[in-house]
C-alpha positions as CSV (number, residue, x, y, z in Angstrom):
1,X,-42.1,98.3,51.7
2,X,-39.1,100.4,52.9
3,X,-38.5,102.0,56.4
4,X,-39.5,105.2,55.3
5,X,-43.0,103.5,53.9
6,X,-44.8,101.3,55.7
7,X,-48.6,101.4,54.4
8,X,-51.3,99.5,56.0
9,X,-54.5,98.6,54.3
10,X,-57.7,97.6,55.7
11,X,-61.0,97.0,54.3
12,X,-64.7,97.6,55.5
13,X,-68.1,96.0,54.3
14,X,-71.2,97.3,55.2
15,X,-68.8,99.7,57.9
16,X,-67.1,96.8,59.7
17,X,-64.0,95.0,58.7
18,X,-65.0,91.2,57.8
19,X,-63.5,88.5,59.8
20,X,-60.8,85.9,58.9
21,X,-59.0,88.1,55.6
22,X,-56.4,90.3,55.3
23,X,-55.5,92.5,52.2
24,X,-52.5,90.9,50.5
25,X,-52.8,93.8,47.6
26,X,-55.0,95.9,45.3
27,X,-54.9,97.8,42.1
28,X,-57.4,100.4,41.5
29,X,-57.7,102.3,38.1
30,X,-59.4,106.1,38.4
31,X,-60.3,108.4,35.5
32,X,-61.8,111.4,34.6
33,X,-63.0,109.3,30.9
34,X,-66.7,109.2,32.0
35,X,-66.9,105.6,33.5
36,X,-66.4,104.0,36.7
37,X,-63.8,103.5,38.7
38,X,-62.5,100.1,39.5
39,X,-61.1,98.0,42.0
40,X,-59.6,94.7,42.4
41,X,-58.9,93.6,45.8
42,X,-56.9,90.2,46.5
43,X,-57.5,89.0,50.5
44,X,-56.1,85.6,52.2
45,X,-58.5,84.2,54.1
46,X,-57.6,82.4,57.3
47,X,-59.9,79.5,56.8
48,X,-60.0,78.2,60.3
49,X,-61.9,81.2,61.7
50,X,-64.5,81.3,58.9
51,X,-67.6,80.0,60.6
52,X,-69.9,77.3,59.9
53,X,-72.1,77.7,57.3
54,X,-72.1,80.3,54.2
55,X,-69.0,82.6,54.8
56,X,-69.4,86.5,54.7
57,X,-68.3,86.6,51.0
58,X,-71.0,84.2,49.5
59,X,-73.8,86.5,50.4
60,X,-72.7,89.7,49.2
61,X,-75.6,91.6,47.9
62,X,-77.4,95.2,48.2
63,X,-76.1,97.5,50.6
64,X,-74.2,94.6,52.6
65,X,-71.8,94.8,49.1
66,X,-70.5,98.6,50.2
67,X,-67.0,98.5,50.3
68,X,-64.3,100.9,51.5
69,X,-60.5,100.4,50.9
70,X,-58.6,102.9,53.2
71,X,-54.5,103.4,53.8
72,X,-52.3,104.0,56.7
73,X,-49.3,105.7,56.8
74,X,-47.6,103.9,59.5
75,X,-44.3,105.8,58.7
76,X,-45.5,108.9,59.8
77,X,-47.2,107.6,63.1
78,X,-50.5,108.4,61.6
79,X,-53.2,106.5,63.3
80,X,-55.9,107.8,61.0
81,X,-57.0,105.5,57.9
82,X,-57.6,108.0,54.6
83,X,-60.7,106.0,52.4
84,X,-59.0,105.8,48.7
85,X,-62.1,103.2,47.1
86,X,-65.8,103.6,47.8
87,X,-67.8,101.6,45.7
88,X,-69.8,98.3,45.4
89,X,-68.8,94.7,45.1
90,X,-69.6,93.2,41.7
91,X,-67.7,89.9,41.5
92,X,-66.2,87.1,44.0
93,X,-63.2,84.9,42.9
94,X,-63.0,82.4,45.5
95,X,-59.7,80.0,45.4
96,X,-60.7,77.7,48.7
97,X,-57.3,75.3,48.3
98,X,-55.4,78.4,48.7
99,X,-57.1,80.5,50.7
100,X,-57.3,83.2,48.3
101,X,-60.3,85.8,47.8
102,X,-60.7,88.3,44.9
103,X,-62.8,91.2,45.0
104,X,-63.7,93.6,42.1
105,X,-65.6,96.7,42.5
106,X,-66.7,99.4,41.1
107,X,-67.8,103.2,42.3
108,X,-70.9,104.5,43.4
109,X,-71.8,105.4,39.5
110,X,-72.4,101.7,38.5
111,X,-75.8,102.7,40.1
112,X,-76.3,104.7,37.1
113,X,-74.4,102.5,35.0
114,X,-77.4,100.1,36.0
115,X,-80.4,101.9,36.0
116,X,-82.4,102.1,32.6
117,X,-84.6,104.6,32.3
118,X,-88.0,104.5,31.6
119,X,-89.7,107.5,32.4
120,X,-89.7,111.0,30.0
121,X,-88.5,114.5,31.2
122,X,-90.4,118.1,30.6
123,X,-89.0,121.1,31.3
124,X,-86.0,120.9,33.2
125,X,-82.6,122.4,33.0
126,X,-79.7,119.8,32.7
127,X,-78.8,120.6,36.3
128,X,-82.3,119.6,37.6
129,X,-82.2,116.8,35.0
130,X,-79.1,115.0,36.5
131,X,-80.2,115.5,40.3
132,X,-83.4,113.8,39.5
133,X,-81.8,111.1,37.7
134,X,-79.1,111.0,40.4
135,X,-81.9,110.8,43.4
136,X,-83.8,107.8,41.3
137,X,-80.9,105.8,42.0
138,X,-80.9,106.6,45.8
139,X,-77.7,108.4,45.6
140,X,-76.8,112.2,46.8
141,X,-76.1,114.6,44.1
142,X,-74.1,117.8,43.8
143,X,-74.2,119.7,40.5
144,X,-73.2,122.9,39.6
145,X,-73.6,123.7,35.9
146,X,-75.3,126.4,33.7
147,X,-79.2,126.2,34.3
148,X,-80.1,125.8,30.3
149,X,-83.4,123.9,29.4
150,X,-83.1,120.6,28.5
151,X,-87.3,120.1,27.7
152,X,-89.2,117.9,25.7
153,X,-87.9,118.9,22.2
154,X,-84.3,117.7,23.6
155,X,-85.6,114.7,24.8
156,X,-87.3,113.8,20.9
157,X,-83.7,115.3,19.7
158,X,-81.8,112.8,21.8
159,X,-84.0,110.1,21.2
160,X,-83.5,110.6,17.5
161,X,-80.0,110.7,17.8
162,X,-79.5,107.7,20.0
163,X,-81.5,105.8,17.3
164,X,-79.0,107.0,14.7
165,X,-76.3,105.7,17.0
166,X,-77.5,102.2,17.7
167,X,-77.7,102.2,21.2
168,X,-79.4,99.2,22.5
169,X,-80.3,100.9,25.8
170,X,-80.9,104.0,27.5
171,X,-79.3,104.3,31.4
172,X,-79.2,106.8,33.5
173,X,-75.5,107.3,32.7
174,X,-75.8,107.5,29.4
175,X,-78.2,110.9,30.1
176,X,-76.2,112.0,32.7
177,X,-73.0,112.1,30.8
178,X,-74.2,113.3,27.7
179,X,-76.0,116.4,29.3
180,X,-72.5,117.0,31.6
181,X,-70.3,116.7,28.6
182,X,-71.9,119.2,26.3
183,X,-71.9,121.4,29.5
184,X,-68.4,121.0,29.5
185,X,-68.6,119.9,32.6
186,X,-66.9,116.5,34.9
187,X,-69.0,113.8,35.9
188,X,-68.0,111.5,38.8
189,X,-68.7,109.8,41.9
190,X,-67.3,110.6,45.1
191,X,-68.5,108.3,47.5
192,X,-71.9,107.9,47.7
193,X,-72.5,111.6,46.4
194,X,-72.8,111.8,42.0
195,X,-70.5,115.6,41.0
196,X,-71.3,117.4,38.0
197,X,-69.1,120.5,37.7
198,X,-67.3,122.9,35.4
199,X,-64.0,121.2,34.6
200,X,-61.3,123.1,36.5
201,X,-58.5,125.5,35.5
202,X,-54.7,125.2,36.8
203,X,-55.7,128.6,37.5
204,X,-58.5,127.8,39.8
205,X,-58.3,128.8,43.4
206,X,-59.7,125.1,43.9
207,X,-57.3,123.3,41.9
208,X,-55.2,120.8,43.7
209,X,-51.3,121.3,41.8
210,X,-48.9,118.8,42.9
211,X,-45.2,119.5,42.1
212,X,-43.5,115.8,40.8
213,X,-39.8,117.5,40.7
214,X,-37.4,114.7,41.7
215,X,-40.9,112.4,42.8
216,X,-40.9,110.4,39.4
217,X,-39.6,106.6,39.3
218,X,-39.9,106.4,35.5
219,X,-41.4,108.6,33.0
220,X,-42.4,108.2,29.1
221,X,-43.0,111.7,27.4
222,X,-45.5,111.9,24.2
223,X,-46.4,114.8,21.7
224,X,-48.6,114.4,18.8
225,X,-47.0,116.4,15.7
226,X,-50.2,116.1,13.7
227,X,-51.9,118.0,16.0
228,X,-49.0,120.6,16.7
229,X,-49.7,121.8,13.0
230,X,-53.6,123.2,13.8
231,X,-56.8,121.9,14.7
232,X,-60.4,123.0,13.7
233,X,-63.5,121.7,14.9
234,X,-66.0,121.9,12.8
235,X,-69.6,121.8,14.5
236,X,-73.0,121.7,12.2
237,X,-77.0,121.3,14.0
238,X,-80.5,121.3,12.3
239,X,-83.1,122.4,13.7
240,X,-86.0,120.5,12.7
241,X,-88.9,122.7,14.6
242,X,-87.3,125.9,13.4
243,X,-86.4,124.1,10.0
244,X,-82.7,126.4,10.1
245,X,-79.4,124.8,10.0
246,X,-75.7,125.7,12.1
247,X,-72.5,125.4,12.1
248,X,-69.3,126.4,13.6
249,X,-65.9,126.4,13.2
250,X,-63.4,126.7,15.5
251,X,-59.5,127.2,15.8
252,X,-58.9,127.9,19.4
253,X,-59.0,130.9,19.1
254,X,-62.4,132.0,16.9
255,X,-65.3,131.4,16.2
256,X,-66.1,131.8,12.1
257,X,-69.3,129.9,9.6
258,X,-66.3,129.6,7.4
259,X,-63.7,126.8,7.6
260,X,-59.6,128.9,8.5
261,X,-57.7,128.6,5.6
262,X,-54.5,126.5,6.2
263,X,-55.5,126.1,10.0
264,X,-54.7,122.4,10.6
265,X,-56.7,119.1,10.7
266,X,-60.8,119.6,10.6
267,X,-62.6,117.6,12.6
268,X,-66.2,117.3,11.8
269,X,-69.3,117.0,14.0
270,X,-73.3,116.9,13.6
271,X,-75.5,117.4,16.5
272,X,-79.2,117.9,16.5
273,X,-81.7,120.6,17.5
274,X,-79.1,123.1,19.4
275,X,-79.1,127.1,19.0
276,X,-76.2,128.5,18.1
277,X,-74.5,129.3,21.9
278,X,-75.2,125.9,22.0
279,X,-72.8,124.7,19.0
280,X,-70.5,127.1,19.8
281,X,-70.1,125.7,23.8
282,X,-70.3,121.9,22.2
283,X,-67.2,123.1,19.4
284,X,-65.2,124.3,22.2
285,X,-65.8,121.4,24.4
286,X,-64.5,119.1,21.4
287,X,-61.5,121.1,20.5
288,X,-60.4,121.0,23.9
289,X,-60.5,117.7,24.2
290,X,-58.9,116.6,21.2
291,X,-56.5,119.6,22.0
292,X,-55.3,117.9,25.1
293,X,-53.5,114.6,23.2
294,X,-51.1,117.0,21.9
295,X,-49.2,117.1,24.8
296,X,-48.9,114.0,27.4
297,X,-47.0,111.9,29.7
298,X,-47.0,108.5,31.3
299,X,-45.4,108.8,34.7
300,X,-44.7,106.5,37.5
301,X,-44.5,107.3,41.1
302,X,-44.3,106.3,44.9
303,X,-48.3,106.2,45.9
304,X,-49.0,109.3,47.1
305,X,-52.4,109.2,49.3
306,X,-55.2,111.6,47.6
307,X,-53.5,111.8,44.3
308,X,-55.8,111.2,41.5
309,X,-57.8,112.4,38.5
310,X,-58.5,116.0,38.2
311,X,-55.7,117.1,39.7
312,X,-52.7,119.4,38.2
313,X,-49.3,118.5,38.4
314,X,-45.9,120.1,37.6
315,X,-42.2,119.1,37.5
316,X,-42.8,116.4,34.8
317,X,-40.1,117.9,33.3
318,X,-37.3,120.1,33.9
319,X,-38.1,122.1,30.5
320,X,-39.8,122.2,27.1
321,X,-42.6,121.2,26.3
322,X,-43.2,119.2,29.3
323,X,-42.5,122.1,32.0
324,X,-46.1,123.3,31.8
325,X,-48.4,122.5,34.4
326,X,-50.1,118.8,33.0
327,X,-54.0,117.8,34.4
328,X,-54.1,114.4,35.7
329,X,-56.5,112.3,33.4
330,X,-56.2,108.5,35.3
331,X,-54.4,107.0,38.1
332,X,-53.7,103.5,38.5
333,X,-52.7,102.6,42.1
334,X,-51.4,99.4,43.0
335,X,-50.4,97.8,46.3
336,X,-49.2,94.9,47.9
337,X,-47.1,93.8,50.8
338,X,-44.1,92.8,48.5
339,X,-43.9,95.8,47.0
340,X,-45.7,98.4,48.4
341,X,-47.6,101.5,47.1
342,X,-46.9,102.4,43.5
343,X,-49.0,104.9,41.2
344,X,-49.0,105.1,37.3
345,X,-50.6,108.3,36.2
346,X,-51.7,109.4,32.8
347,X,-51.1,113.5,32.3
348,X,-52.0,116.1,29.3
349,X,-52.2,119.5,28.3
350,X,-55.4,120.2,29.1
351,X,-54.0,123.3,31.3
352,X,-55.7,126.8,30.7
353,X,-58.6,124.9,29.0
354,X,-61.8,123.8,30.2
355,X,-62.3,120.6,28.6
């Protein structure tokens, strides 16, 4: 660490710091790719002041495996610790001839990662659906997505077309995500509290832009060409109580039951039992997301506390293509007393698109 950086880390278990360990370093990897976020902590453990019997670590289970990872900057004569990892404790690596203890966690949404489900839904929207699937697993939930149905006949649909997919199991994540994606909306945990909302704008009055001019240690700059010829997303459902087919294609700009002449690369969906505002929300959810690997970058940074996914950032670039304001997709932020706080961060063009 330099003079003009001097991070502290400390950890808390169950809300109090355990005794005999300090944090030596940590790398935790956050995305917005619909999974959880991970941690691996590293701590030497002072083995004289572990007390007799089992120590701390050996027993980790239920809520005594909470886990916080929190930063200081000491630089700025900050005494206030900002919490970058809430999650649970999943695996102990202990290394008793050197004195060395690994930790690796994961969020809050490995309770939903967990969970399989084995009760049937009726008449909900997808916004009541993920709060009660949320609440099942004793976690707070805040959701804010359009209030469609998401009833019975979705529930034989889904069914149907998890059997076509092969999936072994059914968790509560798997429902959650797949109802929050063809909302277009983001699904993660913060802290102990499950989000579900739109995907945010650049544009947004919400959305937190951070301006990398002159920040950047390294950078490595991407563009697809395949997909800066055109893209269609072609998007077909069938209706098997209605017996009546649909599909969509779409350009980025319109909507047509026709494939565009000459408009690029088609990708092709099928999706069962959805109306056609439906298809058309699930097309534009698709293209945008396919959209977005046109444009990306792989950037490397001094850590910055509270950078992370879902964020917008600018100044990758001086000019071209790489100018435009770039949503952060994944952060990987790694620490350790040799070498400090260092962040790798994955951006792309998903800017003026919700998806």
């Amino acid at each position: 660490m330099t003079a003009s950086r001097q991070f502290a880390a400390r950890l808390l278990l169950a809300g109090a710091e355990p005794t005999a360990g300090r944090i030596v370093s940590f790398d935790i990897d956050s995305t917005r790719y619909g999974r959880c976020d991970t941690a691996e902590i590293v701590l030497a453990i002072d083995k004289t002041k572990l007390a007799g019997g089992a120590a701390w670590f050996e027993t980790l289970s239920g809520d005594d495996a909470d886990i916080v990872l929190q930063l200081c900057d000491r630089s700025a004569r900050s005494t206030s610790w900002t919490t970058i990892f809430h999650g649970i404790v999943d695996h102990v690596a202990w290394s008793p001839d050197d004195g060395r203890l690994t930790l690796e966690c994961r969020d809050y949404m490995a309770r939903l990662v967990d969970m399989r489900l084995q009760s049937a839904w009726l008449n909900l929207t997808g916004a009541e659906l993920i709060a009660a699937v949320v609440a099942s697993a004793f976690l707070d939930a805040s959701v804010s997505m359009p209030a469609s149905m998401t009833g019975q006949f979705w529930q034989i649909e889904h069914k149907r077309s998890a059997v076509f997919a092969q999936h072994r199991f059914q968790t509560a994540f798997d429902l959650a995500s797949f109802v929050a994606r063809e909302a277009n909306c983001d699904l993660y945990a913060d802290s102990k509290t499950i989000v579900c909302m739109p995907i945010k704008d650049s544009s947004d009055p919400a959305a937190a832009v951070i301006d990398l001019s002159g920040l950047t240690v390294a950078r490595s700059l991407s563009r697809d060409c395949q997909l800066g010829q055109g893209l269609v997303v072609h998007v077909a459902s069938w209706d098997s109580r209605q017996r009546t087919a649909t599909q969509i294609y779409y350009d980025g700009r319109d909507y047509s039951s026709q494939a565009p002449s000459g408009a690029g690369i088609v990708h092709s969906f099928r999706v069962p039992g959805r109306r056609l505002d439906e298809v058309r929300s699930i097309a534009l959810g698709k293209y945008n997301r396919i959209a977005a690997h046109e444009v990306s970058a792989h950037v490397r940074l001094p850590g910055q506390v509270g950078f992370g996914p879902r964020q917008f950032v600018r100044g990758v670039a001086s000019s071209g293509t790489w100018a435009s304001v770039l949503s952060v997709d994944a952060v990987r932020s790694r620490f350790s007393i040799e070498h400090g706080f260092v962040q790798d961060a994955t951006v792309r063009s998903r800017s003026g698109r919700a998806g």
